[in-house]
HTML snippet that shows the backbone in 3Dmol.js (N, CA, C, O; Angstrom):
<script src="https://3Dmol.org/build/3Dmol-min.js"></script>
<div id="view" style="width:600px;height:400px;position:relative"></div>
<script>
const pdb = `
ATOM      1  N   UNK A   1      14.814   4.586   5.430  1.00  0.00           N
ATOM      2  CA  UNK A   1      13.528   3.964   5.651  1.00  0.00           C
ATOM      3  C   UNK A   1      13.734   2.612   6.311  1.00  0.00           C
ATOM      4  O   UNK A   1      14.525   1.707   6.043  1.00  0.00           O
ATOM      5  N   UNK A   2      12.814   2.724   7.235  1.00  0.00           N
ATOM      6  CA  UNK A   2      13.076   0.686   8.014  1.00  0.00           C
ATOM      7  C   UNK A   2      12.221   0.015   7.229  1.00  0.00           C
ATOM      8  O   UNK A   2      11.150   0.450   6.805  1.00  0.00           O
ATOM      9  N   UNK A   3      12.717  -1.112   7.020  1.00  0.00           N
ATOM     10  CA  UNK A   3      12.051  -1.846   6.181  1.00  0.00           C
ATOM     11  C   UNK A   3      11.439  -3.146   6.802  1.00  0.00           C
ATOM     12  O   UNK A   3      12.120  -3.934   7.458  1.00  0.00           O
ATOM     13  N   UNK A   4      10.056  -3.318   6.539  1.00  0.00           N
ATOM     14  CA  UNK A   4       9.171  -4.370   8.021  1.00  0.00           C
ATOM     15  C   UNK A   4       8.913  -5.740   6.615  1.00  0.00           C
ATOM     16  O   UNK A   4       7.817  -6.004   6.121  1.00  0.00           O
ATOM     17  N   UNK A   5      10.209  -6.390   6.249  1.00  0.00           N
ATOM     18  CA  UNK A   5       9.861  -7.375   5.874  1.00  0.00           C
ATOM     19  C   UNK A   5       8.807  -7.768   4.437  1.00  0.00           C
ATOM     20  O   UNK A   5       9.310  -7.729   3.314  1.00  0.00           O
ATOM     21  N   UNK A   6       7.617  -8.064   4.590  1.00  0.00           N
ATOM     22  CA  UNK A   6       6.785  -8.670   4.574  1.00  0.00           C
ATOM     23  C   UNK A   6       5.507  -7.373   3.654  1.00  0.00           C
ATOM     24  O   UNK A   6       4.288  -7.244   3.771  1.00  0.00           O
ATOM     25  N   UNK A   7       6.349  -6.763   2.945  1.00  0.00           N
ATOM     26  CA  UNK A   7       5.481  -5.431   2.732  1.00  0.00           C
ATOM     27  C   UNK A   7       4.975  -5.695   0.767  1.00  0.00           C
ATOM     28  O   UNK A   7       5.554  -6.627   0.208  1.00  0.00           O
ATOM     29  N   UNK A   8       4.308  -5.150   0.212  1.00  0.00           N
ATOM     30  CA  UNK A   8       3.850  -4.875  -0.670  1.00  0.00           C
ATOM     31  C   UNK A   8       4.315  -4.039  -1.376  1.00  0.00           C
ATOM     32  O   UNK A   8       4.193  -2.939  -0.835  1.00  0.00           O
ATOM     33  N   UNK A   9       4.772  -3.987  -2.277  1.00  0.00           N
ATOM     34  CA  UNK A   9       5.364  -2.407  -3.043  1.00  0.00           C
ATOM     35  C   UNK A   9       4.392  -2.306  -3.983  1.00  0.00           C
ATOM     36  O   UNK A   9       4.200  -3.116  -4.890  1.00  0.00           O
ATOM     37  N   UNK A  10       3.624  -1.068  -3.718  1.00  0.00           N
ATOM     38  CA  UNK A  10       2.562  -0.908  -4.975  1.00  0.00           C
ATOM     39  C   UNK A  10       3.311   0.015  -5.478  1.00  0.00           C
ATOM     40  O   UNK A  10       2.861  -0.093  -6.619  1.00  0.00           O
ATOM     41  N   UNK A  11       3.972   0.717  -5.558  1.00  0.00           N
ATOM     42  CA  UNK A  11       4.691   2.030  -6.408  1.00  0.00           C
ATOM     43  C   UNK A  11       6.048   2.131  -5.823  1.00  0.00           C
ATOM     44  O   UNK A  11       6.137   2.187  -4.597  1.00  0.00           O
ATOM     45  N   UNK A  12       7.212   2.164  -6.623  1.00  0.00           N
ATOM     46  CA  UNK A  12       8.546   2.746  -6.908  1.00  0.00           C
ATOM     47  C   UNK A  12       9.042   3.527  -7.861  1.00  0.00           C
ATOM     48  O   UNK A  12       9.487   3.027  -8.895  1.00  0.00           O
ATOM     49  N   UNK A  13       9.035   4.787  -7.661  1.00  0.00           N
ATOM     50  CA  UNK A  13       9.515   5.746  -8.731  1.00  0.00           C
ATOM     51  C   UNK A  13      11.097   6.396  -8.532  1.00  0.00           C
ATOM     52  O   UNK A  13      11.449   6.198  -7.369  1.00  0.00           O
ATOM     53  N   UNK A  14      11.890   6.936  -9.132  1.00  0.00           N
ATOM     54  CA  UNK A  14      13.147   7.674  -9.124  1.00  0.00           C
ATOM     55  C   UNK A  14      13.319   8.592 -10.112  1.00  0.00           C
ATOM     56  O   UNK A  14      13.713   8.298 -11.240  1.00  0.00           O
ATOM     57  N   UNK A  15      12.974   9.968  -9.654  1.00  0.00           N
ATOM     58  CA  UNK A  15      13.127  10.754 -10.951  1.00  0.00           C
ATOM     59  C   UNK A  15      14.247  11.776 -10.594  1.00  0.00           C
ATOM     60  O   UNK A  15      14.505  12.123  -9.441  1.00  0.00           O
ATOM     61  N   UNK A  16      14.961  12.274 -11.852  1.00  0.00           N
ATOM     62  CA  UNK A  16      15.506  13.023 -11.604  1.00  0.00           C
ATOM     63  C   UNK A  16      15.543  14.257 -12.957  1.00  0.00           C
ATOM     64  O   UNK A  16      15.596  14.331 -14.184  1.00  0.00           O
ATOM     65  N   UNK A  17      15.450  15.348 -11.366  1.00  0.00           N
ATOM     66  CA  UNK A  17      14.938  16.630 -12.166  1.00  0.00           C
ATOM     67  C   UNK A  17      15.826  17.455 -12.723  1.00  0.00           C
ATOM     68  O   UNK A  17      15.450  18.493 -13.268  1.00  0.00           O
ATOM     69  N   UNK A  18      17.295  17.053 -12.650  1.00  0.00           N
ATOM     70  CA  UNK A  18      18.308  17.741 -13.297  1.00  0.00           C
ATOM     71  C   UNK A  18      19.413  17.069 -12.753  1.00  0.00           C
ATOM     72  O   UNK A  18      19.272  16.125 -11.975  1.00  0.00           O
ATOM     73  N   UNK A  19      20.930  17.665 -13.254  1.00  0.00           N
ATOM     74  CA  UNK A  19      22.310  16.605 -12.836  1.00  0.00           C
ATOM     75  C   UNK A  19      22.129  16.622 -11.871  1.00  0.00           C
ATOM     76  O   UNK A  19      22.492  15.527 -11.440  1.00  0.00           O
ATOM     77  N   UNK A  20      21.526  17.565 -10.632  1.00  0.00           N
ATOM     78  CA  UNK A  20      21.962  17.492  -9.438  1.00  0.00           C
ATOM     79  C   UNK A  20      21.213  17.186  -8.018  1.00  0.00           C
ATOM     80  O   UNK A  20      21.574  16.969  -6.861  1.00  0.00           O
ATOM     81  N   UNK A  21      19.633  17.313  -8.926  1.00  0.00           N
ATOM     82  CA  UNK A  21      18.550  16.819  -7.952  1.00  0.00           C
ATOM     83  C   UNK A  21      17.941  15.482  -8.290  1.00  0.00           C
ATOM     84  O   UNK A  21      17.823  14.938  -9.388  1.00  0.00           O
ATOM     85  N   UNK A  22      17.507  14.996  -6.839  1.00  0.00           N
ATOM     86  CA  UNK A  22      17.324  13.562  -7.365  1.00  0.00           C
ATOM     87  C   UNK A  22      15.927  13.250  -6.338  1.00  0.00           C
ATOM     88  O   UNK A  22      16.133  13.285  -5.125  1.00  0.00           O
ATOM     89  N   UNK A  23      14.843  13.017  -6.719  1.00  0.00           N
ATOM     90  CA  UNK A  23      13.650  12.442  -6.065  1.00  0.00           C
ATOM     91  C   UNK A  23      13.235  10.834  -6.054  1.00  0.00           C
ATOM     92  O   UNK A  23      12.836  10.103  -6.960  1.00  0.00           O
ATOM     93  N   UNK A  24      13.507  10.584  -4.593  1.00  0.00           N
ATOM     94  CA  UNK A  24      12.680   8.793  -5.123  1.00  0.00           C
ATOM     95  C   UNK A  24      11.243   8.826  -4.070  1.00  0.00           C
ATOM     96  O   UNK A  24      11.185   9.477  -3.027  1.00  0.00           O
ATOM     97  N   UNK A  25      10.208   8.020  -4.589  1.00  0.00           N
ATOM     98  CA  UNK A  25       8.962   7.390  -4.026  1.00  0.00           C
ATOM     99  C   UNK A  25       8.958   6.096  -4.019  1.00  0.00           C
ATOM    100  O   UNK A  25       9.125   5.327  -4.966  1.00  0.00           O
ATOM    101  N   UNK A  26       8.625   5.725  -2.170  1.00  0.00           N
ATOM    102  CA  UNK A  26       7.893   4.145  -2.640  1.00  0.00           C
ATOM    103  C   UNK A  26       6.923   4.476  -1.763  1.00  0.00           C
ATOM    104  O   UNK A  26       7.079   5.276  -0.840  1.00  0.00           O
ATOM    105  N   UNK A  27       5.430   3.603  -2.138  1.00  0.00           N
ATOM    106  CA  UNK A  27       4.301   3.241  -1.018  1.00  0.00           C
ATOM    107  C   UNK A  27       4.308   2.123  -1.371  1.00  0.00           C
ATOM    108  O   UNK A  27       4.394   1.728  -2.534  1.00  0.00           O
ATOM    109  N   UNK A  28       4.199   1.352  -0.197  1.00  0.00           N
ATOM    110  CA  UNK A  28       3.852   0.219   0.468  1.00  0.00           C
ATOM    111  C   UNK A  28       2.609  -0.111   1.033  1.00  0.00           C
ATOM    112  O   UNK A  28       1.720   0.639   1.436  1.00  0.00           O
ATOM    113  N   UNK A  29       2.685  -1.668   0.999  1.00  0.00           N
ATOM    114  CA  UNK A  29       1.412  -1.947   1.660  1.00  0.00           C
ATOM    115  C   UNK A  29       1.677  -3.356   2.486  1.00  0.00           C
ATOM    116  O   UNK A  29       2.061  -4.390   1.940  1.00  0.00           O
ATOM    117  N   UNK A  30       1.406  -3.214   3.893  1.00  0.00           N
ATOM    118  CA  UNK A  30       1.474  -4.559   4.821  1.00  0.00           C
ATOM    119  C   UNK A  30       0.564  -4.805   6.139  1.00  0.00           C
ATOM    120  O   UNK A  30      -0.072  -3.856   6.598  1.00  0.00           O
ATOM    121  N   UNK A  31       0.520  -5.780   6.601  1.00  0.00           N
ATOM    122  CA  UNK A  31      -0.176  -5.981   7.828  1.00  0.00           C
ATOM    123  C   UNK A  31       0.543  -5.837   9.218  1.00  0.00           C
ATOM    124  O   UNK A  31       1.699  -6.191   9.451  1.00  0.00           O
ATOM    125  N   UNK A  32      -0.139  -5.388   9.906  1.00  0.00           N
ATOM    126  CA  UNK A  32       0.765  -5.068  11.313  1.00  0.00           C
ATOM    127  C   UNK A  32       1.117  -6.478  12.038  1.00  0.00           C
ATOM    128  O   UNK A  32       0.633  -7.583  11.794  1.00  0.00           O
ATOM    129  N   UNK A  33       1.950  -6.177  12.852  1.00  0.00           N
ATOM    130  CA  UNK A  33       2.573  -7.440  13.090  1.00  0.00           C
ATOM    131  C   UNK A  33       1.968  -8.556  13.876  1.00  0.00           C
ATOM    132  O   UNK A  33       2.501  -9.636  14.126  1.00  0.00           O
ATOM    133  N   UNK A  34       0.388  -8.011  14.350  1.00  0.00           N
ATOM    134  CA  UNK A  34      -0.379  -8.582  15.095  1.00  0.00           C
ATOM    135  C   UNK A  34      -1.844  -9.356  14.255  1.00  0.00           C
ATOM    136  O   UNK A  34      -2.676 -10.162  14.671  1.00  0.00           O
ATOM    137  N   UNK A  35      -1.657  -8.639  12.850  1.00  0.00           N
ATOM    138  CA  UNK A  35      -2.445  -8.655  11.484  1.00  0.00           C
ATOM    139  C   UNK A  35      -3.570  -8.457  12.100  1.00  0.00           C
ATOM    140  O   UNK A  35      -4.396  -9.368  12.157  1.00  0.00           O
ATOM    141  N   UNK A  36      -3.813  -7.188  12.692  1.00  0.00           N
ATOM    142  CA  UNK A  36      -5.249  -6.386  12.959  1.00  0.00           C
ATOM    143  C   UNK A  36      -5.194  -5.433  12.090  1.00  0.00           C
ATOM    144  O   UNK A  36      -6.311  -4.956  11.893  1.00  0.00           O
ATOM    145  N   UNK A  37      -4.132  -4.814  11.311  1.00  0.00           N
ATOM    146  CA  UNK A  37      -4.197  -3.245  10.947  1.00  0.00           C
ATOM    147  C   UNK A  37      -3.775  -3.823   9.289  1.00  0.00           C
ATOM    148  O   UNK A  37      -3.449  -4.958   8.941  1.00  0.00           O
ATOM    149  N   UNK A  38      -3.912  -2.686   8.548  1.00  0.00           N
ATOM    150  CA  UNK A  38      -3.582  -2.572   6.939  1.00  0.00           C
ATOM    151  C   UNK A  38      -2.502  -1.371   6.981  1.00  0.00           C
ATOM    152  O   UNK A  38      -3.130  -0.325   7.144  1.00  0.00           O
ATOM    153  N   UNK A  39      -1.768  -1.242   6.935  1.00  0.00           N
ATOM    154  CA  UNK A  39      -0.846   0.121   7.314  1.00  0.00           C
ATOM    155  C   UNK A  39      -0.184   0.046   5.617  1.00  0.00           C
ATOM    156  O   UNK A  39       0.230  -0.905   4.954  1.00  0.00           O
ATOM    157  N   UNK A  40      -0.322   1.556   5.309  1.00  0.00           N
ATOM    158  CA  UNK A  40      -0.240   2.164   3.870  1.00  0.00           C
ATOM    159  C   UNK A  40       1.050   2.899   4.567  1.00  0.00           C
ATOM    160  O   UNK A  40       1.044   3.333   5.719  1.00  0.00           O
ATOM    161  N   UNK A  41       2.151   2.958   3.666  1.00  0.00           N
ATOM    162  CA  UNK A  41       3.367   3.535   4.041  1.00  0.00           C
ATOM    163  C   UNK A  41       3.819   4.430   2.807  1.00  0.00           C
ATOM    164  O   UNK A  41       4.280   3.770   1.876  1.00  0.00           O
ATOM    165  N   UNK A  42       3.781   5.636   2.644  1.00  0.00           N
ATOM    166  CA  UNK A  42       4.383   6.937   1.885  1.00  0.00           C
ATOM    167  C   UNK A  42       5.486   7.297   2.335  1.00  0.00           C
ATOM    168  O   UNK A  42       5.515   7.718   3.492  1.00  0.00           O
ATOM    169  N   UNK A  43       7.132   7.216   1.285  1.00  0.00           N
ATOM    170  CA  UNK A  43       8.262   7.126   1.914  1.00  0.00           C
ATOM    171  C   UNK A  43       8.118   8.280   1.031  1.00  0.00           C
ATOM    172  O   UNK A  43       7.200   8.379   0.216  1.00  0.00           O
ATOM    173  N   UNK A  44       9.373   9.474   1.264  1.00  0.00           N
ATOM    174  CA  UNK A  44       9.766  10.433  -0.126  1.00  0.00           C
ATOM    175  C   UNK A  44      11.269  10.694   0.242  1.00  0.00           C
ATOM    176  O   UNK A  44      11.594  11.332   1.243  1.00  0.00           O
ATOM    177  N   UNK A  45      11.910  10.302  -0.398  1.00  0.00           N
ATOM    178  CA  UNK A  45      13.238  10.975  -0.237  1.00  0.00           C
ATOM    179  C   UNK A  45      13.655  12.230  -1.915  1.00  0.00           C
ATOM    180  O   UNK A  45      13.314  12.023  -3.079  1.00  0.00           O
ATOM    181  N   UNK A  46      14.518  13.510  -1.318  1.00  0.00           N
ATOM    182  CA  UNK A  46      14.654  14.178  -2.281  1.00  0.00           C
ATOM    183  C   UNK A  46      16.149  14.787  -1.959  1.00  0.00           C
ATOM    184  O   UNK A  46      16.334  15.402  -0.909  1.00  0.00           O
ATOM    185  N   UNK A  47      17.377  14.555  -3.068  1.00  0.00           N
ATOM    186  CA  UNK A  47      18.651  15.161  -3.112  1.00  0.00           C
ATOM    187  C   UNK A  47      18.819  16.024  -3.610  1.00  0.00           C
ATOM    188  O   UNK A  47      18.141  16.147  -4.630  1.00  0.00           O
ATOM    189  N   UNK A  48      19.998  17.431  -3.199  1.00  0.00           N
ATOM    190  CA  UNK A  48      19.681  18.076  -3.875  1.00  0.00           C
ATOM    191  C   UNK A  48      21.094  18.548  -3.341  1.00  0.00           C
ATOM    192  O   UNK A  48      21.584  18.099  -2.305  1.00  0.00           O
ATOM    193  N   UNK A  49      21.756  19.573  -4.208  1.00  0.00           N
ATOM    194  CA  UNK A  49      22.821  20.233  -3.740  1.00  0.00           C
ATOM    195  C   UNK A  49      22.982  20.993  -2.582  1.00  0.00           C
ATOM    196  O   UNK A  49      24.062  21.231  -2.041  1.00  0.00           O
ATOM    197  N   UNK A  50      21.871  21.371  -2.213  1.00  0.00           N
ATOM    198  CA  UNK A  50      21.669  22.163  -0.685  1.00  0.00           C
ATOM    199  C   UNK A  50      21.464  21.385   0.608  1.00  0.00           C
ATOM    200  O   UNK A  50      21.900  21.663   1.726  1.00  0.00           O
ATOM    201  N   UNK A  51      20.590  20.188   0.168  1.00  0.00           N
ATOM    202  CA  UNK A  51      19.862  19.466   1.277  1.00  0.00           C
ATOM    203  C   UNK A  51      19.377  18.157   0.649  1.00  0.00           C
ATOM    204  O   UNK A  51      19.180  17.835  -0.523  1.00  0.00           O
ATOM    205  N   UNK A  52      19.241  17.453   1.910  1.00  0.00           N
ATOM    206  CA  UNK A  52      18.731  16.119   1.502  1.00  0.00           C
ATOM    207  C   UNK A  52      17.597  15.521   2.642  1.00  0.00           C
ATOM    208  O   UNK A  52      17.879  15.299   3.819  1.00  0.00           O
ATOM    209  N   UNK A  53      16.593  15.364   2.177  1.00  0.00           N
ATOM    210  CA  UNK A  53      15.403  15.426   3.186  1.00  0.00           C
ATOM    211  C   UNK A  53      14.588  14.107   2.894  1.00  0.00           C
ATOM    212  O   UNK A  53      14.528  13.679   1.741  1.00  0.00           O
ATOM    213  N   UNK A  54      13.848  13.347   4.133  1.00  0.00           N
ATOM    214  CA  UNK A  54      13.236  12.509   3.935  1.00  0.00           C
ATOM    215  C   UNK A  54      11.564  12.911   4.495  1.00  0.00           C
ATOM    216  O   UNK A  54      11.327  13.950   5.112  1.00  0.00           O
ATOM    217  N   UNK A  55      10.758  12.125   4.228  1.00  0.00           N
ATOM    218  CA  UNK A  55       9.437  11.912   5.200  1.00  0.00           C
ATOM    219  C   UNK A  55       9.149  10.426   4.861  1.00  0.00           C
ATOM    220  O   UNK A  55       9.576   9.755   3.922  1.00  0.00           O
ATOM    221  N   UNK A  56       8.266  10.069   5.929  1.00  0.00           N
ATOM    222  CA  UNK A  56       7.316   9.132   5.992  1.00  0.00           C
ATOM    223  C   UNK A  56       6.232   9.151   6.632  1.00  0.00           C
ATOM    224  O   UNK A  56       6.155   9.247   7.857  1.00  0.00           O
ATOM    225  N   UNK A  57       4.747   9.007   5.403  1.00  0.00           N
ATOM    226  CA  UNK A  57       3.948   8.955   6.163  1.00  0.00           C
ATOM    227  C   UNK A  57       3.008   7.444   6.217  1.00  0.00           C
ATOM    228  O   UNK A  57       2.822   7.022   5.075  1.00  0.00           O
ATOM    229  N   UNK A  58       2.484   6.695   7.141  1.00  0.00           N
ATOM    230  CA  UNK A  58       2.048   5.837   7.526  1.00  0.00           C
ATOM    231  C   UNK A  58       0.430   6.178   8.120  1.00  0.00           C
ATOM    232  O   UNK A  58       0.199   7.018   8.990  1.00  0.00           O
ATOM    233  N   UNK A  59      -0.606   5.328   7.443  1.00  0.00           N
ATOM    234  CA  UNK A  59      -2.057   5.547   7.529  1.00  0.00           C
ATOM    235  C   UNK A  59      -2.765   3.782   7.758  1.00  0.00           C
ATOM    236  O   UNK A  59      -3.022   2.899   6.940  1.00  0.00           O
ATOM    237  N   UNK A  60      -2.885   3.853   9.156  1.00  0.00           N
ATOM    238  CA  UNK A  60      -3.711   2.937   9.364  1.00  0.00           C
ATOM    239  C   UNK A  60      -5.068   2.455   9.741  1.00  0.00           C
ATOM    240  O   UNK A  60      -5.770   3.046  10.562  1.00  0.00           O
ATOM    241  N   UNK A  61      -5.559   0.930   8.874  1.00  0.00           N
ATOM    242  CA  UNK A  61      -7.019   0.948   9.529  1.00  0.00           C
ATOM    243  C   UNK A  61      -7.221  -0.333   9.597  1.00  0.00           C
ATOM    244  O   UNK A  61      -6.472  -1.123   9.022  1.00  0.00           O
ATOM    245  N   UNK A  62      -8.529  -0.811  10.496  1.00  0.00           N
ATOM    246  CA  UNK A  62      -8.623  -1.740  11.033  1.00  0.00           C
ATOM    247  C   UNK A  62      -8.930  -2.785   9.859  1.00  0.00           C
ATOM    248  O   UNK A  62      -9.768  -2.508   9.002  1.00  0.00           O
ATOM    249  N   UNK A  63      -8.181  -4.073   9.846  1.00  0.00           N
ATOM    250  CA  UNK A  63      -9.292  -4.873   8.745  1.00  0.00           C
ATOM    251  C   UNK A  63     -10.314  -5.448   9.174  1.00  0.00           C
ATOM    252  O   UNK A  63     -11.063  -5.798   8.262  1.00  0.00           O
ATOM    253  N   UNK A  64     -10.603  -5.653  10.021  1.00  0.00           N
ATOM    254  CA  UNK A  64     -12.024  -5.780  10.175  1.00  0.00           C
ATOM    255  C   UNK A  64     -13.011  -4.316  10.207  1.00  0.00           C
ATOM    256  O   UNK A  64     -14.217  -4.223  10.434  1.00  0.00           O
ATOM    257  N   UNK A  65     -12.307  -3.561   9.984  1.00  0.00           N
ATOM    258  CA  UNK A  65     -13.151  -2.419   9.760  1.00  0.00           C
ATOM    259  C   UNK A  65     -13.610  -1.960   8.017  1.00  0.00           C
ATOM    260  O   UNK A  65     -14.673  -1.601   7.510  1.00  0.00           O
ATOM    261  N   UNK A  66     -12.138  -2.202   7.441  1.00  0.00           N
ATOM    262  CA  UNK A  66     -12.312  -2.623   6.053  1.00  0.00           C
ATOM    263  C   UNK A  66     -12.951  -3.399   5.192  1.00  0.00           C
ATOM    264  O   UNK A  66     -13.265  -3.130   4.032  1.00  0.00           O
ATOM    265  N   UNK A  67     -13.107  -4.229   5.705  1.00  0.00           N
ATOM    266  CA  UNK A  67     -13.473  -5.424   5.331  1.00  0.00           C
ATOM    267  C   UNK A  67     -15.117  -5.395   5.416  1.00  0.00           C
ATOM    268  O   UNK A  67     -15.865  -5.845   4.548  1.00  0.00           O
ATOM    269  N   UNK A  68     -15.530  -4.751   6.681  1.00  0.00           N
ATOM    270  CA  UNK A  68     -17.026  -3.979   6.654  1.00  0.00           C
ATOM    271  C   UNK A  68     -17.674  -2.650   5.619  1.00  0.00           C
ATOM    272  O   UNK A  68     -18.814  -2.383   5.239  1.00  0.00           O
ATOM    273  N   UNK A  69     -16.403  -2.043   5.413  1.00  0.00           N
ATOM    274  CA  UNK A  69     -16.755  -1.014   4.741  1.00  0.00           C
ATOM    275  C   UNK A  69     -16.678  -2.153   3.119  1.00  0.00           C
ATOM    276  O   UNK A  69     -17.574  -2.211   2.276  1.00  0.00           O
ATOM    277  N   UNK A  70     -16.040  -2.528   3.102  1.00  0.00           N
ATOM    278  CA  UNK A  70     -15.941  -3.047   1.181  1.00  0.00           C
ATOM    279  C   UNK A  70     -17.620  -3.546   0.992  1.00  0.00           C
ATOM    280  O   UNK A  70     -18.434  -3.080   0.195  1.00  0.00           O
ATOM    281  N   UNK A  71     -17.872  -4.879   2.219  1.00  0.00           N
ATOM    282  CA  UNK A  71     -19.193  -5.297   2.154  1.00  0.00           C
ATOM    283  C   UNK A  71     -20.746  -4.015   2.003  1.00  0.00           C
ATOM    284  O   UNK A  71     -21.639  -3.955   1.157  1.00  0.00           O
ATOM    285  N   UNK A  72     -20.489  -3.233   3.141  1.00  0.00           N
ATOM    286  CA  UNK A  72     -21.157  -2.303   2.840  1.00  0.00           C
ATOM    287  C   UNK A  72     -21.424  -1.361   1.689  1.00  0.00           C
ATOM    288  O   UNK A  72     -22.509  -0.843   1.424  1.00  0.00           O
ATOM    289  N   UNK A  73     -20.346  -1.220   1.080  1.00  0.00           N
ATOM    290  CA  UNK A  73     -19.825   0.124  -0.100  1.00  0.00           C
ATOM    291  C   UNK A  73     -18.983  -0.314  -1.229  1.00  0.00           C
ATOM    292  O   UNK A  73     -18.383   0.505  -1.925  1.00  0.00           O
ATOM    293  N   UNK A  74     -18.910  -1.930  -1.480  1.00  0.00           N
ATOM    294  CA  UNK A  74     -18.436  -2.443  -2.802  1.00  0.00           C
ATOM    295  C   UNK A  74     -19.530  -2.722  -3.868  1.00  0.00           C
ATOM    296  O   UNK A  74     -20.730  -2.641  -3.605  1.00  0.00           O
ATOM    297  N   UNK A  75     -19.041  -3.054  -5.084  1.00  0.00           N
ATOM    298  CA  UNK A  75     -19.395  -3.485  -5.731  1.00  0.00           C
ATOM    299  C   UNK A  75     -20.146  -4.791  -5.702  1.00  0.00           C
ATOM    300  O   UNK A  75     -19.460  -5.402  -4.882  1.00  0.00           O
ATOM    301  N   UNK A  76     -20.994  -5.522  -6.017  1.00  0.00           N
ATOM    302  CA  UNK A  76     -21.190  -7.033  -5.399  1.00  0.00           C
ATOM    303  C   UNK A  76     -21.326  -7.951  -7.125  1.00  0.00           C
ATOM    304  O   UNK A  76     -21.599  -7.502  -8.239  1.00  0.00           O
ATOM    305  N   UNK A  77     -21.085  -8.976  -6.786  1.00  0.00           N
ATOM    306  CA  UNK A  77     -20.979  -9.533  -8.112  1.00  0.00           C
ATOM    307  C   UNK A  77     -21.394 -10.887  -7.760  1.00  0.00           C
ATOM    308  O   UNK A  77     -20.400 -11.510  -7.386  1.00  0.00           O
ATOM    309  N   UNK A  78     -22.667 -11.747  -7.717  1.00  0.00           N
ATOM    310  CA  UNK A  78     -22.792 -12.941  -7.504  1.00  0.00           C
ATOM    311  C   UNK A  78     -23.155 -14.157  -8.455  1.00  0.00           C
ATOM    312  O   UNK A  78     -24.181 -14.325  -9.114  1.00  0.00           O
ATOM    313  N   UNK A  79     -21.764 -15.147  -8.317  1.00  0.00           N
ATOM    314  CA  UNK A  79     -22.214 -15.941  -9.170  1.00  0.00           C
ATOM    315  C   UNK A  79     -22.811 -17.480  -8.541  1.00  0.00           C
ATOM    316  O   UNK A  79     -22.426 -17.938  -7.465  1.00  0.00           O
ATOM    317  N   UNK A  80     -23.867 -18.189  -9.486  1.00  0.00           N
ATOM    318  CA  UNK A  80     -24.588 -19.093  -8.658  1.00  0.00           C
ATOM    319  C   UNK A  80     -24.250 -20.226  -9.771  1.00  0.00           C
ATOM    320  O   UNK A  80     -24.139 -20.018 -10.979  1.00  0.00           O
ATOM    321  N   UNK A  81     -24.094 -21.632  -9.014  1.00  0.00           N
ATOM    322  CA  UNK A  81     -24.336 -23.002  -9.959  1.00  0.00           C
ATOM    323  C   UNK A  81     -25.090 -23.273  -9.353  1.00  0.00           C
ATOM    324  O   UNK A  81     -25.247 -22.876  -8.199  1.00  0.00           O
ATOM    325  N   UNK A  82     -25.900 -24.160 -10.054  1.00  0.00           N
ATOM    326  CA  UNK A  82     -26.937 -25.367  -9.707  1.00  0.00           C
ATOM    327  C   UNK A  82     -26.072 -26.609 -10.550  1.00  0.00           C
ATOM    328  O   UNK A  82     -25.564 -26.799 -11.655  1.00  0.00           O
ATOM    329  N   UNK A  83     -26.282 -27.345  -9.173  1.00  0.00           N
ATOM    330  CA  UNK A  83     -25.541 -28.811  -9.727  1.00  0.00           C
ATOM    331  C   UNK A  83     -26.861 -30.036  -9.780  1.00  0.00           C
ATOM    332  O   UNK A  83     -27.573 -30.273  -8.804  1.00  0.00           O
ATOM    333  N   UNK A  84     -26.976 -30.624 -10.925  1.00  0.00           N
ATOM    334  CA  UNK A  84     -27.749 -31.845 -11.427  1.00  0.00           C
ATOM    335  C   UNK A  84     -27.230 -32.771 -11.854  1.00  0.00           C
ATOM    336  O   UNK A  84     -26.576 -32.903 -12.888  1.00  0.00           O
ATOM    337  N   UNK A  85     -27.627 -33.841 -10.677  1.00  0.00           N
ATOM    338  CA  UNK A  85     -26.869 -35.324 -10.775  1.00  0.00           C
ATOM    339  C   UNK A  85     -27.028 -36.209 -12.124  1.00  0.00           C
ATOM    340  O   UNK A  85     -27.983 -36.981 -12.208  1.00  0.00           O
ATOM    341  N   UNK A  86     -26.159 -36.104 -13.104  1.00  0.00           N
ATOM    342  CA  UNK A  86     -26.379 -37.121 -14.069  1.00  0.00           C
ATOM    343  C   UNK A  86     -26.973 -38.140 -14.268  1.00  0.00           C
ATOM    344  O   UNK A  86     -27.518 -38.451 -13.209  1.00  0.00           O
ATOM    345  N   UNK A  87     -27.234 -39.021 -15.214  1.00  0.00           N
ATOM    346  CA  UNK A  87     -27.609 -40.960 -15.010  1.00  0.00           C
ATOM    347  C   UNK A  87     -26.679 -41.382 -15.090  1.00  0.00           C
ATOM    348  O   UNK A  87     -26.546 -42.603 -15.006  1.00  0.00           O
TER     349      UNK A  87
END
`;
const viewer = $3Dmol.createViewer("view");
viewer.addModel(pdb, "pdb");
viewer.setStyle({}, {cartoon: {color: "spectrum"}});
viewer.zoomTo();
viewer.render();
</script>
């Protein structure tokens, strides 16, 4: 896996399913290098006595596109002060 620095690790797992097979997961989370994009990164590597295989999959979206959708389709929570000048 290349590794871009500057990334987020929301999940690292390593399991292993017997002496001889071995599964690891990480997803990631970072900004593209131009910080227009949110790019989600799904690594899988799996060992095994026969074979040893990787993937990666990578899913990107705009943050300013995100950032429209949260406003549009979040939750909203507003809190208000009123400030009154003492004597």
């Amino acid at each position: 896996m290349v590794s871009e620095g500057n990334s987020l690790i929301l999940q690292q797992r390593v399991i292993q399913d017997d002496q001889a097979a071995l599964h690891c997961r990480e997803i990631t989370l970072r900004l593209s290098a131009d910080c227009r994009h949110l790019v989600l990164t799904r690594y899988t590597e799996h060992y095994g006595p026969a074979l040893v295989r990787w993937i990666e999959r990578s899913h990107t979206v705009s943050v300013t596109e995100l950032f429209r959708w949260l406003v549009a389709n979040g939750e909203t929570d507003v809190i208000k002060a009123d400030s009154e000048q003492l004597p």
